[in-house]
N, CA and C of each residue as an Amber inpcrd file, in Angstrom:
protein
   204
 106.4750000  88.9490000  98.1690000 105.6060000  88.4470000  97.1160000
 105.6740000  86.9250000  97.1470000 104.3580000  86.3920000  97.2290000
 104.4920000  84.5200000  97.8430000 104.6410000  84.1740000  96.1820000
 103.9840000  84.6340000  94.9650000 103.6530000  84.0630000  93.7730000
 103.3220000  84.7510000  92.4540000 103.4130000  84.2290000  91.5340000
 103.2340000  84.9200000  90.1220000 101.4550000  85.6030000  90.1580000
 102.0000000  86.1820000  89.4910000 100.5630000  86.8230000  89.0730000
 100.4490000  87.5660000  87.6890000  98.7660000  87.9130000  87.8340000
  98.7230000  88.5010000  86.4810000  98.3780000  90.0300000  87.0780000
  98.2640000  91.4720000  86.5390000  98.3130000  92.7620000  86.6630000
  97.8040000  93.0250000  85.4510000  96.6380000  93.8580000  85.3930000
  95.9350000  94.4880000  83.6940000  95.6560000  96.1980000  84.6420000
  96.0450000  97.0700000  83.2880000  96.7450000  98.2450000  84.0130000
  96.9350000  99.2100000  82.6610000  96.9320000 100.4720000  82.8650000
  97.3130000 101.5520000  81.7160000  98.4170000 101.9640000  82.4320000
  99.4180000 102.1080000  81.2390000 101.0810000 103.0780000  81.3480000
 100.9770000 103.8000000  80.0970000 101.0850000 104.9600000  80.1880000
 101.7640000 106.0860000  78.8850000 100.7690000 105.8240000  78.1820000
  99.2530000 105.9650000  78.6490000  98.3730000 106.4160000  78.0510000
  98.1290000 104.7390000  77.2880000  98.4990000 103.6280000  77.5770000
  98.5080000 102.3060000  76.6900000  98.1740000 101.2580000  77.4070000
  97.0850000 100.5570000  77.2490000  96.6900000  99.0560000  78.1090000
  97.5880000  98.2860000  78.0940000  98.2040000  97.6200000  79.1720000
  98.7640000  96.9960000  79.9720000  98.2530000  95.5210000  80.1280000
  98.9950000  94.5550000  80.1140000  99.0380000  93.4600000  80.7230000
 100.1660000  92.8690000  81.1380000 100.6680000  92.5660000  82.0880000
 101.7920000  92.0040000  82.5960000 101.5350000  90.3930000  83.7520000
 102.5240000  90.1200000  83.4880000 102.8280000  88.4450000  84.2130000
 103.8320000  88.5650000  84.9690000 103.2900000  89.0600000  86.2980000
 104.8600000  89.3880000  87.3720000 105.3820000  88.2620000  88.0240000
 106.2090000  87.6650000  87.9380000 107.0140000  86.8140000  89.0200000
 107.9250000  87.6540000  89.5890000 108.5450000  86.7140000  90.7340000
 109.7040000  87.8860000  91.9790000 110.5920000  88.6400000  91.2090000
 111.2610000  88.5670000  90.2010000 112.2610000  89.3670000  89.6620000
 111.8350000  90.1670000  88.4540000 110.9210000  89.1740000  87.0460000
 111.0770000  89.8880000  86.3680000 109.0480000  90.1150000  85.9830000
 108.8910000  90.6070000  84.8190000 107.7490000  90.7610000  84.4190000
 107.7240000  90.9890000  82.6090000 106.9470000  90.3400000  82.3060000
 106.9700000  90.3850000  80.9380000 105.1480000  91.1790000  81.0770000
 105.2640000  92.2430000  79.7610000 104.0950000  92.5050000  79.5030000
 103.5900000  93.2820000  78.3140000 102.5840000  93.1030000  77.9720000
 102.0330000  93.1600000  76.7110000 101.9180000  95.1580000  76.9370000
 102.4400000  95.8580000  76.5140000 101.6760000  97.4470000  76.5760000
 101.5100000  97.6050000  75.1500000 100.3850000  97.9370000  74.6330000
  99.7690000  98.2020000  73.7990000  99.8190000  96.7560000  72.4850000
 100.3260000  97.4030000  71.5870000 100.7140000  96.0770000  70.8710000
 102.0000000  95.7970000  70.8720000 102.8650000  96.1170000  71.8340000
 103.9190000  95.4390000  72.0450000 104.5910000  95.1900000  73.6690000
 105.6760000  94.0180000  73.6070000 105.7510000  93.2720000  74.2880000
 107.1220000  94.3650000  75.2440000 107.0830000  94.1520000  76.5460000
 108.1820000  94.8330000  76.9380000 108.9130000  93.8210000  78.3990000
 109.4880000  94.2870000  78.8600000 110.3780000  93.1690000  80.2300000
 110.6430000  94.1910000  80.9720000 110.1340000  94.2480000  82.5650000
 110.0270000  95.3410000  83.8140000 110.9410000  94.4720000  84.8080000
 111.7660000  94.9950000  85.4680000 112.3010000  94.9950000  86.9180000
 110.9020000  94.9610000  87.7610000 111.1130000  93.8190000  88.7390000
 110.1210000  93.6460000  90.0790000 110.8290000  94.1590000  91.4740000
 110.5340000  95.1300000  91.8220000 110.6110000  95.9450000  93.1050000
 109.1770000  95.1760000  93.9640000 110.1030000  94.0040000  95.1920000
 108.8080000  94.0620000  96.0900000 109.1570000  95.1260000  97.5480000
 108.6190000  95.6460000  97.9600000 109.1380000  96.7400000  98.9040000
 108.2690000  96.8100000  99.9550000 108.4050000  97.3130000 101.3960000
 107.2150000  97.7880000 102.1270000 106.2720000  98.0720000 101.4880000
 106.0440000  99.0430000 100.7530000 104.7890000  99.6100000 100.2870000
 103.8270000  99.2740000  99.4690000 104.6160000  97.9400000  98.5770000
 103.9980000  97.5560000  97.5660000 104.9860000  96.9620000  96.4830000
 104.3500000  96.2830000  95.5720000 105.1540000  96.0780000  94.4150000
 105.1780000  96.4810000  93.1830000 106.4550000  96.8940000  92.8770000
 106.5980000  98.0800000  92.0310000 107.1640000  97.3770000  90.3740000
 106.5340000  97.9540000  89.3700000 107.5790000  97.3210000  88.1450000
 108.2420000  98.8210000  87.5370000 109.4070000  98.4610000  86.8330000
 110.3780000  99.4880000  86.6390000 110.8360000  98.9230000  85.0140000
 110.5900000  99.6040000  84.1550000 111.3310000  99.1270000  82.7670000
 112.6930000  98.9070000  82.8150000 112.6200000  97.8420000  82.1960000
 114.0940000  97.8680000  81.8910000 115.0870000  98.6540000  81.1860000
 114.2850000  99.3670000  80.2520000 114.5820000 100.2750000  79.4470000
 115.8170000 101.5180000  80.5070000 116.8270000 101.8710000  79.7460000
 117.0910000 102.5270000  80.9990000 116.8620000 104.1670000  80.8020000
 116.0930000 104.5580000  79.7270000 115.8130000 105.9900000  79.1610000
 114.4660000 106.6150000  79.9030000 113.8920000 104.7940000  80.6490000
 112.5050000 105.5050000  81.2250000 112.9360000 104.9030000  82.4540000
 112.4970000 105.8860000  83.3900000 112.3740000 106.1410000  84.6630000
 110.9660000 105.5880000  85.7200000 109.7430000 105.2360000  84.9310000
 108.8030000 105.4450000  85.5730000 109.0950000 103.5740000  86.6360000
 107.8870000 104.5280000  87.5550000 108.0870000 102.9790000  88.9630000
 106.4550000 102.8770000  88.5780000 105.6680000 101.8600000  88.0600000
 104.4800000 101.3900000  88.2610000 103.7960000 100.5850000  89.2520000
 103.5190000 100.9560000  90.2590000 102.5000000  99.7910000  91.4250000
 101.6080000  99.0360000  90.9440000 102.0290000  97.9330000  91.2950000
 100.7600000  96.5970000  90.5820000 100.5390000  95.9440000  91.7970000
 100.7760000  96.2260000  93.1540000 100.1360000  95.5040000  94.0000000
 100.4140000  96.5140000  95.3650000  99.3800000  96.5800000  96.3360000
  99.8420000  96.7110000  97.2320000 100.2640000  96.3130000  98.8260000
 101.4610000  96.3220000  99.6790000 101.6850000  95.3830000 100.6270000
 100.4000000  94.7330000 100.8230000 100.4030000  93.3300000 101.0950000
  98.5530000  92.3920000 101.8200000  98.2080000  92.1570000 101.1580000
  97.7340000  92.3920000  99.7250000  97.1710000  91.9340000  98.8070000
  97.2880000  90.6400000  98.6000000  96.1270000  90.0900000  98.2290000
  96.1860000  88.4930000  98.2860000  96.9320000  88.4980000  96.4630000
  96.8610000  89.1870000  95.7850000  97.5820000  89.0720000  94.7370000
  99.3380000  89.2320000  94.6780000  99.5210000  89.5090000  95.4170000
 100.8120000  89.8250000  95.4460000 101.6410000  89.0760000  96.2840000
């Protein structure tokens, strides 16, 4: 991942906005604010809650993307 970006996106049924840089991601889901783990990987880049009760891996970019 060369740079920050922005990602607009539905999780758990709730609009999404997030501000990914290399490590972390802050983002707006629904009306509230949450902080994701940045997974950049072969396949793509992945955000992961920090939360540790949820499990889910979200793709917000994939490998090549000029966004990512």
């Amino acid at each position: 991942m060369r740079r920050a970006f922005w990602w607009e996106g539905e999780w758990r049924g709730k609009q999404m906005s997030c501000f990914v840089t290399g490590r972390k991601a802050v983002c707006k889901v629904g009306d509230k604010m949450a902080a994701f783990y940045v997974f950049d990987t072969p396949q793509g880049v992945y955000l992961r809650p920090e939360i540790k009760l949820v499990d889910d891996w979200i793709k917000v970019a994939h490998r090549g993307d000029d966004s990512g």
